[in-house]
MITORZA-807850 format. One line per 2 residues: number of its first residue (from 1); for each residue x negated, y negated, z negated of C-alpha. Coordinates in steps of 0.2 Angstrom, whole numbers. Example, Ala and Ser with C-alpha at 12.3 -4.5 7.8 and 13.67 -1.06 7.14 Angstrom:
2
1) -62:22:-39 | -68:5:-36 .
***
This chain:
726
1) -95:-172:-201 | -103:-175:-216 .
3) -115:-186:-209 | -101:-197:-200 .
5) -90:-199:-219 | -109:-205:-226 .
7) -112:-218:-212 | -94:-222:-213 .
9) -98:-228:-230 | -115:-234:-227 .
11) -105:-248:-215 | -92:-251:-228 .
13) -104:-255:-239 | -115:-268:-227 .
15) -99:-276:-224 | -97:-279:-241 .
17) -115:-286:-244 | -114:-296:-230 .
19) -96:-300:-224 | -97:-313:-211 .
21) -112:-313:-208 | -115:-295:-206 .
23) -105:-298:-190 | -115:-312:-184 .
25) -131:-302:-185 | -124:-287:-176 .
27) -118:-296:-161 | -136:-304:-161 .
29) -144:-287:-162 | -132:-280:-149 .
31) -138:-295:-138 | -156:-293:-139 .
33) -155:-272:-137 | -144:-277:-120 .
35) -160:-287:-115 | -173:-277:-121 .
37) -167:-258:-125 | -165:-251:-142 .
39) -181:-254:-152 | -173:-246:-168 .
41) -184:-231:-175 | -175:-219:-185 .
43) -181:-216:-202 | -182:-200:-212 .
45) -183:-198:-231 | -184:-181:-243 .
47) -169:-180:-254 | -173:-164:-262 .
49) -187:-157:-264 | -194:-174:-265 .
51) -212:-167:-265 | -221:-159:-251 .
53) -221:-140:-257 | -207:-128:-262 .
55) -206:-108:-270 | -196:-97:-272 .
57) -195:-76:-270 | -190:-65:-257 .
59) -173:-65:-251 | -171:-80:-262 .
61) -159:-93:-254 | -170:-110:-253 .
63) -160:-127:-249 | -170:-143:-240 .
65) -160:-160:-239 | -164:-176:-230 .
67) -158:-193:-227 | -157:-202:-210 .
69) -155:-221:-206 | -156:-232:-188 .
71) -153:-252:-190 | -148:-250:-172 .
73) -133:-238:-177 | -136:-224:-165 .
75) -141:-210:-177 | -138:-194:-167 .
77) -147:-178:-171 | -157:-171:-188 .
79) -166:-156:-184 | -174:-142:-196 .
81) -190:-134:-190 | -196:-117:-198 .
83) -213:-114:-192 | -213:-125:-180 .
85) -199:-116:-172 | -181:-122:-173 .
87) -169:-119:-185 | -155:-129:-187 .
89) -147:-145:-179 | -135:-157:-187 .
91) -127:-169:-174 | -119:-186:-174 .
93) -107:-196:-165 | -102:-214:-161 .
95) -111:-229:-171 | -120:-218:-186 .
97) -133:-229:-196 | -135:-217:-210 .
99) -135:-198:-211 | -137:-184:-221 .
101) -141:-164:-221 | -146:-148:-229 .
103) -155:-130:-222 | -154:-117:-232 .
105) -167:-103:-230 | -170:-85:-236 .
107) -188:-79:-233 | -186:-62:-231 .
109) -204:-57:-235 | -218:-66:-243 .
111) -230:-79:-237 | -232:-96:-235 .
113) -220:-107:-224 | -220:-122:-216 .
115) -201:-131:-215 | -202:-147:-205 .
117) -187:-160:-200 | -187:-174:-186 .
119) -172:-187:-183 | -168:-192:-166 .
121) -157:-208:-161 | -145:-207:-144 .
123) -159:-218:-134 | -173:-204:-138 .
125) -182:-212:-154 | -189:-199:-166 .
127) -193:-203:-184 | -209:-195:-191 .
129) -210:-179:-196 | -205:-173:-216 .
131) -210:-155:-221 | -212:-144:-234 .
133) -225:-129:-238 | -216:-115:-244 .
135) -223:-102:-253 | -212:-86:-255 .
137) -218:-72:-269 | -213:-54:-269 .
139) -209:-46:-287 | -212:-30:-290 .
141) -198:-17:-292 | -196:-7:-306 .
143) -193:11:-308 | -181:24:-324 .
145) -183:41:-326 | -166:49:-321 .
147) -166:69:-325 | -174:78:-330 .
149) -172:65:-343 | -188:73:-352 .
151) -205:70:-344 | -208:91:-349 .
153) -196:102:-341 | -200:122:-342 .
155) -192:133:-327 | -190:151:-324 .
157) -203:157:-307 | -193:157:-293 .
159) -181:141:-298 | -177:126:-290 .
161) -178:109:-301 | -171:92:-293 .
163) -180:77:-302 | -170:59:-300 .
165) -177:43:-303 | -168:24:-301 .
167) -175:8:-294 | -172:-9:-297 .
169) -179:-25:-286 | -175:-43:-289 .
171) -179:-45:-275 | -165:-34:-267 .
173) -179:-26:-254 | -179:-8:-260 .
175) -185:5:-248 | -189:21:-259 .
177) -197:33:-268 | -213:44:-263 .
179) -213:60:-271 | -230:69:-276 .
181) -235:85:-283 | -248:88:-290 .
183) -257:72:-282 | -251:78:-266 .
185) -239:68:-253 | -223:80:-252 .
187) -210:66:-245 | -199:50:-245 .
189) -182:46:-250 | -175:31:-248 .
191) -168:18:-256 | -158:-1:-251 .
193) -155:-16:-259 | -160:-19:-278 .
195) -155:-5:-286 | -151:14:-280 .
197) -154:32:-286 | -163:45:-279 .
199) -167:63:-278 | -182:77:-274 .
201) -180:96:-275 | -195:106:-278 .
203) -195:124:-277 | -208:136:-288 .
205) -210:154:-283 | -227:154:-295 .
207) -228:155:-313 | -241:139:-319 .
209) -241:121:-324 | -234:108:-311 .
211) -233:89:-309 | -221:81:-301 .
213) -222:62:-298 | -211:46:-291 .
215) -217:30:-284 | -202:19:-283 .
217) -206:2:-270 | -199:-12:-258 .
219) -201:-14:-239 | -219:-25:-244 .
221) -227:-9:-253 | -225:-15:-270 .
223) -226:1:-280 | -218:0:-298 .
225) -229:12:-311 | -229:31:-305 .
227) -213:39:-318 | -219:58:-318 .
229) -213:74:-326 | -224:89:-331 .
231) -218:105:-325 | -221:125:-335 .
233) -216:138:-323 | -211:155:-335 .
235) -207:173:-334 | -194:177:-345 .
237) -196:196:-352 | -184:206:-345 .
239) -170:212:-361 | -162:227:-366 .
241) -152:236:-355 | -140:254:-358 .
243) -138:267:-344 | -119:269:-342 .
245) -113:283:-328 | -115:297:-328 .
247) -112:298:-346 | -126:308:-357 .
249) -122:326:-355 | -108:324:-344 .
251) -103:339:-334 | -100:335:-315 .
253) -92:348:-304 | -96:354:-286 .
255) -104:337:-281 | -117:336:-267 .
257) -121:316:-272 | -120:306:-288 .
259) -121:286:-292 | -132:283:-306 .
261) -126:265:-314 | -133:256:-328 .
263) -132:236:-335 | -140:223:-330 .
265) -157:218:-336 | -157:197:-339 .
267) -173:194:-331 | -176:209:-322 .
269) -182:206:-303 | -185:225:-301 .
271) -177:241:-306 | -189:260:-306 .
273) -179:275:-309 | -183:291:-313 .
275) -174:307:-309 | -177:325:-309 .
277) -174:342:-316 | -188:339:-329 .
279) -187:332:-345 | -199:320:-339 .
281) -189:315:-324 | -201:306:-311 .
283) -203:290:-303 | -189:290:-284 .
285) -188:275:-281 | -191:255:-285 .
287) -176:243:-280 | -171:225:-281 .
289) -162:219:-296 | -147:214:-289 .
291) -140:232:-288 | -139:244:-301 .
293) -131:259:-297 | -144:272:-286 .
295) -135:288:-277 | -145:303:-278 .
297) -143:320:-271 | -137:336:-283 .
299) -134:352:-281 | -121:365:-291 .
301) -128:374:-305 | -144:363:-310 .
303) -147:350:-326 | -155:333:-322 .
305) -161:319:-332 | -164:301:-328 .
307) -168:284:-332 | -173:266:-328 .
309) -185:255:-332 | -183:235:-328 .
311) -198:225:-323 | -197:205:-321 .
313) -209:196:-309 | -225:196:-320 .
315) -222:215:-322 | -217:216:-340 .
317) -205:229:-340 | -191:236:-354 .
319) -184:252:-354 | -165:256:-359 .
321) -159:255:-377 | -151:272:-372 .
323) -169:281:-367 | -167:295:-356 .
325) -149:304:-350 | -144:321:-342 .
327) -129:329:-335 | -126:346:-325 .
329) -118:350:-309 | -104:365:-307 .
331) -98:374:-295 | -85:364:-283 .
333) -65:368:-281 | -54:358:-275 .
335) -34:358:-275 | -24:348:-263 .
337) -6:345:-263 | 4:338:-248 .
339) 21:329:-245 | 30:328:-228 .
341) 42:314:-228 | 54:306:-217 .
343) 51:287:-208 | 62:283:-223 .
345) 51:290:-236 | 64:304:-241 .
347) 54:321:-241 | 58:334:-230 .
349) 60:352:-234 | 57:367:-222 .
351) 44:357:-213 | 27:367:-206 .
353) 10:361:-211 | -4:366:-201 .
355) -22:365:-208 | -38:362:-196 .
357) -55:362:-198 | -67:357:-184 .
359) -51:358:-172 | -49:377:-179 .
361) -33:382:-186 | -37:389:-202 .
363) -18:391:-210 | 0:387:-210 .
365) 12:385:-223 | 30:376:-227 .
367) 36:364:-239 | 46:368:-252 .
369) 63:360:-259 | 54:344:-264 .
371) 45:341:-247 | 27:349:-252 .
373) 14:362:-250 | -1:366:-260 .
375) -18:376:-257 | -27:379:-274 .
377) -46:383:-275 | -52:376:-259 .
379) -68:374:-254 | -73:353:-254 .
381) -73:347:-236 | -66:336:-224 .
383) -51:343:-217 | -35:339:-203 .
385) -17:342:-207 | -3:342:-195 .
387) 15:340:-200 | 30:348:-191 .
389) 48:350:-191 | 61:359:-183 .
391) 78:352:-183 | 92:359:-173 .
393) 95:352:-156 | 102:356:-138 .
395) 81:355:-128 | 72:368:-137 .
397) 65:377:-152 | 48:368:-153 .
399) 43:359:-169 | 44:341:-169 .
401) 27:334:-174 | 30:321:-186 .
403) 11:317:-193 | -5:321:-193 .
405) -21:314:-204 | -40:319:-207 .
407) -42:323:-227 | -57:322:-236 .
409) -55:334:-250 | -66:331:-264 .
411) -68:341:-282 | -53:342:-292 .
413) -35:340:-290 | -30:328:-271 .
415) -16:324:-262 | -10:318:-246 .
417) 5:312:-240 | 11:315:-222 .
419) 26:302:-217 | 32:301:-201 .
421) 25:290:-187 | 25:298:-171 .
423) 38:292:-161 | 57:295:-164 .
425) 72:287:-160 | 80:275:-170 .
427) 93:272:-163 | 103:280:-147 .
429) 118:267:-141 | 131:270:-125 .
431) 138:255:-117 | 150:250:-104 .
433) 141:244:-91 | 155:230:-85 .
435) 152:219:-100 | 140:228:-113 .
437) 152:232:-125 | 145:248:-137 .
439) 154:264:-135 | 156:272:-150 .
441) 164:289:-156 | 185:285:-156 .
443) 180:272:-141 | 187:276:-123 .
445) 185:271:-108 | 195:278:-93 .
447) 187:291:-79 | 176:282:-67 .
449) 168:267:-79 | 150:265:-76 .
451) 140:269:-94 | 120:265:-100 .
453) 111:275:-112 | 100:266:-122 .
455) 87:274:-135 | 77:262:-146 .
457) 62:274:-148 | 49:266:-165 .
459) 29:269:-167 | 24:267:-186 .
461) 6:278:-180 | -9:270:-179 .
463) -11:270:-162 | -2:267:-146 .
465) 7:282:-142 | 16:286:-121 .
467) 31:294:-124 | 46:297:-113 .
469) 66:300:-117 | 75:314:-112 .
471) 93:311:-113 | 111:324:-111 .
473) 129:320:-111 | 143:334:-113 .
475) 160:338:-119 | 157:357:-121 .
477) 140:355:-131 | 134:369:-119 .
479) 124:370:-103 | 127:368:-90 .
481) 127:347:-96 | 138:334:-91 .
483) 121:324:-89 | 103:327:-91 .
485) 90:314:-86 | 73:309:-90 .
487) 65:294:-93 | 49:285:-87 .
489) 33:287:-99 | 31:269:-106 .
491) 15:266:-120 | 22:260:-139 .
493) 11:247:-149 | 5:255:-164 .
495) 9:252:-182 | 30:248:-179 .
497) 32:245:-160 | 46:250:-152 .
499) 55:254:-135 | 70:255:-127 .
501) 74:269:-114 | 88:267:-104 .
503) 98:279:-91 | 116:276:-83 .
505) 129:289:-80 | 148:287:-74 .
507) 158:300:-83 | 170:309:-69 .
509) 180:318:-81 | 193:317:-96 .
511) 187:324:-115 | 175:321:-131 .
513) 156:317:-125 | 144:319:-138 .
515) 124:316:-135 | 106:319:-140 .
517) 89:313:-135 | 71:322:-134 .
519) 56:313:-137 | 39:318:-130 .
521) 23:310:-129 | 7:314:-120 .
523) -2:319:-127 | 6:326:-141 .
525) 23:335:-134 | 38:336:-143 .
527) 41:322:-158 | 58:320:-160 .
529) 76:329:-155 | 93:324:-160 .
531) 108:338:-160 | 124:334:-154 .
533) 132:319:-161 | 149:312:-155 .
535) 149:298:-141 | 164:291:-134 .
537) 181:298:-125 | 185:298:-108 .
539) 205:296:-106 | 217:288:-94 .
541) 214:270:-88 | 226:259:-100 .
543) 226:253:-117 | 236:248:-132 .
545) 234:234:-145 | 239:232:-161 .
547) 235:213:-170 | 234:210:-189 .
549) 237:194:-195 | 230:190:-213 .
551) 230:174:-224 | 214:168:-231 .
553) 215:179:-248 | 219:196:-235 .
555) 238:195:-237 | 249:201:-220 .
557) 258:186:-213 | 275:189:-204 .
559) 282:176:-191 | 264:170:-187 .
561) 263:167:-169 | 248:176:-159 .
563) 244:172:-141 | 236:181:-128 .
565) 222:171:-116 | 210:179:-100 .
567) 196:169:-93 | 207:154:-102 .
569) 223:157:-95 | 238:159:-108 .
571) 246:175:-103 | 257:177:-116 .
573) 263:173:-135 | 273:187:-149 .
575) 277:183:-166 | 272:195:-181 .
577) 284:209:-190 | 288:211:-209 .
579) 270:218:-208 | 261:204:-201 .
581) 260:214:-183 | 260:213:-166 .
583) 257:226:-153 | 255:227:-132 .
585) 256:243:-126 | 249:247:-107 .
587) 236:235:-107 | 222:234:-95 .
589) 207:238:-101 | 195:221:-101 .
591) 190:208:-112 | 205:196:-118 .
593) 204:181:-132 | 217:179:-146 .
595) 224:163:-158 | 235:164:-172 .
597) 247:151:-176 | 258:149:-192 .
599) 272:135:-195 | 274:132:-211 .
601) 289:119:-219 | 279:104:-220 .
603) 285:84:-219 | 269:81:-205 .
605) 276:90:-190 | 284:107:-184 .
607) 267:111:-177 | 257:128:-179 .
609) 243:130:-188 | 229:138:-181 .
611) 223:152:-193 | 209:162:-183 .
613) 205:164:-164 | 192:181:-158 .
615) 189:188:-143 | 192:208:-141 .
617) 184:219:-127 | 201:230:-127 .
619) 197:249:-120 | 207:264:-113 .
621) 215:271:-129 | 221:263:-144 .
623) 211:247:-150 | 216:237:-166 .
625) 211:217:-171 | 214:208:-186 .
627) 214:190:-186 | 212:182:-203 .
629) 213:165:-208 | 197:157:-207 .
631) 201:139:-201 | 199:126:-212 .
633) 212:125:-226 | 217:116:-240 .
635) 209:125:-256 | 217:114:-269 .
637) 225:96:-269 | 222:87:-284 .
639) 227:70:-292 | 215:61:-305 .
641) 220:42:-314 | 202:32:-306 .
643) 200:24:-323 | 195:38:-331 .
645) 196:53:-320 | 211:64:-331 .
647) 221:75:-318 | 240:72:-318 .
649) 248:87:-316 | 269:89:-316 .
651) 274:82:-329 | 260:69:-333 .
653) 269:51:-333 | 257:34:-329 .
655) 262:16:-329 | 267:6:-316 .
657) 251:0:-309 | 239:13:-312 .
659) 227:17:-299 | 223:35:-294 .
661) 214:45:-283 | 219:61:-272 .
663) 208:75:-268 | 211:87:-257 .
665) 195:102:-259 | 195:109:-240 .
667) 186:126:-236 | 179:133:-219 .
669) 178:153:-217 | 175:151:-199 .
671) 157:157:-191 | 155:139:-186 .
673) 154:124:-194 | 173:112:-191 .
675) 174:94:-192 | 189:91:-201 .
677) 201:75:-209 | 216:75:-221 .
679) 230:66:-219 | 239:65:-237 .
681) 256:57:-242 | 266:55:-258 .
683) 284:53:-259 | 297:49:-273 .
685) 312:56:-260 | 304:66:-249 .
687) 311:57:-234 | 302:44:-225 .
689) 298:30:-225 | 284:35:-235 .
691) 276:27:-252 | 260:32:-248 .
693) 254:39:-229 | 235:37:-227 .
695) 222:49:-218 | 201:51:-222 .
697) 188:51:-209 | 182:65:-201 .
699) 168:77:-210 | 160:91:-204 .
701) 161:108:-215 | 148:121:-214 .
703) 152:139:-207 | 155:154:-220 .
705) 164:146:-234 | 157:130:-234 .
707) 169:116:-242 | 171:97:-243 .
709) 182:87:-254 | 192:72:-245 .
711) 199:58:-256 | 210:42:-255 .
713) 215:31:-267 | 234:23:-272 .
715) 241:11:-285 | 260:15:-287 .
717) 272:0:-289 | 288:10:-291 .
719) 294:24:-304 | 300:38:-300 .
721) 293:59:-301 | 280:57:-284 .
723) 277:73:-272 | 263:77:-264 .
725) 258:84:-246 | 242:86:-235 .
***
């Protein structure tokens, strides 16, 4: 394009020049090429660098421009020739006498060049050839010392030491650094562009003098000077040190092993210690310096002494500030105390605890009042200890076991405690079979009504345990039972898991059943037993009901209406005594739901309000429900003037024309979250039509307590004393 806007105004200005006649001549020229072919040559001359050589460095952009002109307007091409290859082309279109154009070049290594450039006209003419040589020079990178940023550097043996040097190229052709030591190719890093930093590791595991060395260069091998660093490989001397357990004369009793421990040496690499009944205790052993405590064998009624020395790597040693230490071994006693608690943690009293040793049982005694049992003078040794109980119960006389544990009891005063974690039940539940309701003592259920057992049986041992349930059912507490069944073994999870055991049983006769549960495992026996505890009462086959209805704050409300739904059928609807009950009588027993309703004076409507709603699995016997009000109602309904928020209470007056705001605070005691609105009024006469009747949008109020606040707003235009409702 550029070429096209420069011939445009090479033409322009021949017009100028030759007006007329410049026309005149074209047409003649445009004659004589129709009759004879274009004989125009197209001609080429250097604009810049005039002269025939140019310079420059590596990676250095170089620019070469020319100029083009045909008399026979048919300028099409300029081409750029590097190395008499081509490099660029610059085309024209339509009647070009004159053109121009520029090459740029980076040489990206050094040398010399040639760049030539050739015009061409549409009919085929070249122009001669134009050229340059270009010589292209490398410069030489140059290198800083990074860090160490001393060229001496002094080491401990054994070390590491990274050396760091940067690089810098004019050029931009970085390609690292080659790391010597001691004259000695040891590696390349590399580096890019024209300037970076990098980094060697050395490591020296011998003491001595070193040199390390950096040839920083660029991709032609350049080398900027060598940056080195000398290197002094030391052995720091070991420093004082103090021997610290046992303590100097200490007194040690009944051990069979002791840890001799001592600070640590700065510099060390090796500890030797010495040990022995002699004054001069002798050389036992030679260990890294990394530990410093060495455990050594004793025995009861000898004196030894000790002591270390610390070496470093070149063998120059120190010996403790504290010199040389001894200590005596007694005679061993031991005394063990042991506490049996309960899963819960309480202790238990009476409890048996049996003491083996290699699976022999060597004694057996019982805890006292605070749960515990102790032996005194014992010999030091690893023992086992078994824990039992023997609660009454209906199966046997059999201890429980409640625990065991293995007990290494070392020299001096021990203790162990032994909680329960063999299996026992947690919890043992009776429901009716019909609609899983829980029996419990003062429920009844008429003859005949299927019933499940269930014991929730809990693991806290170690390991998984196989245990079984053993379950009785009787009105007399004495054999022969009502029931008596056995479960299936099933395996508990260690360390909490549980169980549930189930039998069924349809009681055939009237009375009291009370129950207890067995617990055995295998291997292991007996863990747990229950005594008789009271279970539920088999009676006739009706029921009676008697229904509470409460107000929000727990008050009894009369006249509240409560009616009675199955399988959402109304069945019937009674209204509340002077006590805030009402009561069916001869029910059948089965599962029935419940609302009540109250009608308060209001100016909305003469409907109820819904209070509460349940559900009620009603059994044979006597059954009670309360139904208190947990719907949401209005907690407090308040009116504030909007300008700036006061309350106006009874007997706070406003002006005509002052805007205000009602809130009404709702609350929600139901288990579930209700979407709720509130529709307020205000009234001067009570009567409708109505001076304000307005109603919010629905919210939704979280279940337990949760509340909203509803408001509307109302600017009064009458006087008068105003009510309020919601």
């Amino acid at each position: 394009m550029a070429g096209v806007i420069r011939s445009a105004r090479s033409s322009n200005r021949l017009r100028r020049s030759y007006r007329s006649g410049f026309v005149a001549a074209a047409l003649s020229l445009l004659l004589t090429a129709a009759v004879y072919g274009d004989v125009y040559i197209p001609t080429l001359t250097k604009s810049s660098p005039t002269g025939g050589s140019a310079s420059g460095y590596v990676n250095q952009t170089l620019s070469f421009s020319v100029e083009a002109t045909d008399s026979g307007g048919n300028l099409s091409k300029i081409e750029f020739y590097v190395n008499n290859t081509l490099a660029s082309t610059k085309s024209f279109s339509g009647t070009i006498y004159y053109g121009a154009a520029t090459y740029n070049k980076a040489f990206t290594a050094s040398g010399t060049n040639n760049v030539s450039v050739l015009a061409r006209d549409a009919s085929g003419n070249l122009s001669s050839w134009v050229g340059w040589s270009v010589t292209v020079t490398n410069r030489t990178p140059a290198a800083t010392r990074n860090s160490p940023s001393s060229s001496s550097v002094t080491i401990a043996k054994g070390s590491n030491q990274t050396f760091s040097v940067s690089g810098t190229d004019a050029d931009g052709n970085l390609r690292g650094a080659e790391w010597y030591r001691d004259g000695n190719y040891v590696g390349l890093t590399t580096l890019s562009g024209s300037s970076g930093t990098t980094s060697h590791t050395e490591s020296f595991p011998n003491t001595g003098t070193y040199t390390v060395g950096a040839h920083v260069h660029d991709l032609e091998f350049a080398y900027a000077p060598l940056i080195s660093w000398t290197v002094t490989v030391t052995c720091p001397a070991p420093v004082g040190f103090s021997l610290t357990s046992p303590s100097n004369g200490a007194v040690l009793s009944g051990n069979s092993s002791v840890a001799l421990s001592w600070g640590q040496s700065s510099g060390a690499v090796t500890y030797e210690v010495y040990f022995g009944t002699s004054t001069s205790p002798p050389l036992i052993a030679s260990q890294s310096a990394s530990s410093t405590t060495r455990t050594v064998t004793v025995s009861p009624g000898a004196n030894y002494h000790w002591k270390v020395i610390a070496l470093n790597d070149c063998g120059q040693s120190v010996a403790p500030t504290s010199g040389t230490w001894s200590f005596s071994v007694t005679q061993p006693s031991a005394d063990l105390v042991v506490t049996v608690q309960n899963q819960d943690g309480s202790t238990r009293s009476g409890a048996a605890v049996v003491r083996y040793q290699g699976g022999t049982k060597i004694d057996e005694k019982t805890t006292n009042t605070s749960g515990q049992v102790t032996w005194s003078g014992l010999t030091p040794a690893t023992y086992s200890f078994e824990a039992y109980y023997a609660g009454a119960n209906p199966f046997d006389s059999l201890g429980e076991l409640w625990a065991d544990a293995t007990k290494a009891v070392a020299t001096g005063s021990n203790t162990l405690t032994l909680r329960r974690d063999w299996p026992f039940t947690d919890t043992l539940r009776i429901y009716r079979v019909s609609d899983n309701v829980e029996l419990t003592a003062g429920s009844s259920i008429p003859v005949g009504t299927p019933i499940r057992i269930e014991a929730l049986v809990r693991n806290k041992n170690a390991a998984s345990k196989s245990a079984r349930a053993l379950m009785r059912l009787d009105r007399s507490k004495t054999s022969s039972w009502d029931f008596d069944d056995v479960t299936a073994y099933q395996t508990i999870t260690a360390g909490g898991g549980t169980k549930i055991y189930s039998l069924t049983f349809t009681p055939t006769q009237t009375g009291t059943y009370y129950k207890a549960v067995k617990i055995e495992t295998n291997p292991g026996g007996k863990t747990d037993a229950w005594d008789w505890v009271t279970a539920f009462d088999v009676g006739s086959s009706t029921a009676d009901l008697v229904v509470t209805v409460q107000n929000q704050d727990g008050s009894t409300r009369s006249g509240a209406a409560v009616v009675r739904y199955q399988g959402g059928t109304k069945i019937d609807e009674k209204t509340t005594n002077t006590s805030g009950q009402v009561t069916w009588s001869g029910l059948t027993p089965a599962t029935y739901s419940f609302e009540a309703y109250y009608a308060g004076a209001n100016p909305f409507d003469s409907l109820g309000e819904l209070w509460a709603d349940a559900t009620k699995a009603v059994a044979t016997g006597s059954n009670i429900l309360t139904l208190r009000r947990d719907w949401p109602f209005t907690d407090t309904l308040r009116i504030y003037r909007v300008s700036d928020n006061v309350e106006l209470t009874s007997g706070s007056s406003i002006p005509v024309g002052t805007p205000i705001r009602i809130e009404a605070l709702v609350r929600n005691k139901n288990a579930a979250s209700k979407s709720a609105r509130a529709l307020m009024r205000l009234d001067r006469s009570k009567t409708s039509s109505w001076d304000f009747d307005d109603v919010t949008a629905y919210q939704t109020i979280t279940a337990g307590g949760g509340t909203k606040v509803y408001s509307l707003t109302f600017t009064p235009t009458q006087t008068g004393t105003y009510y309020k409702a919601v």
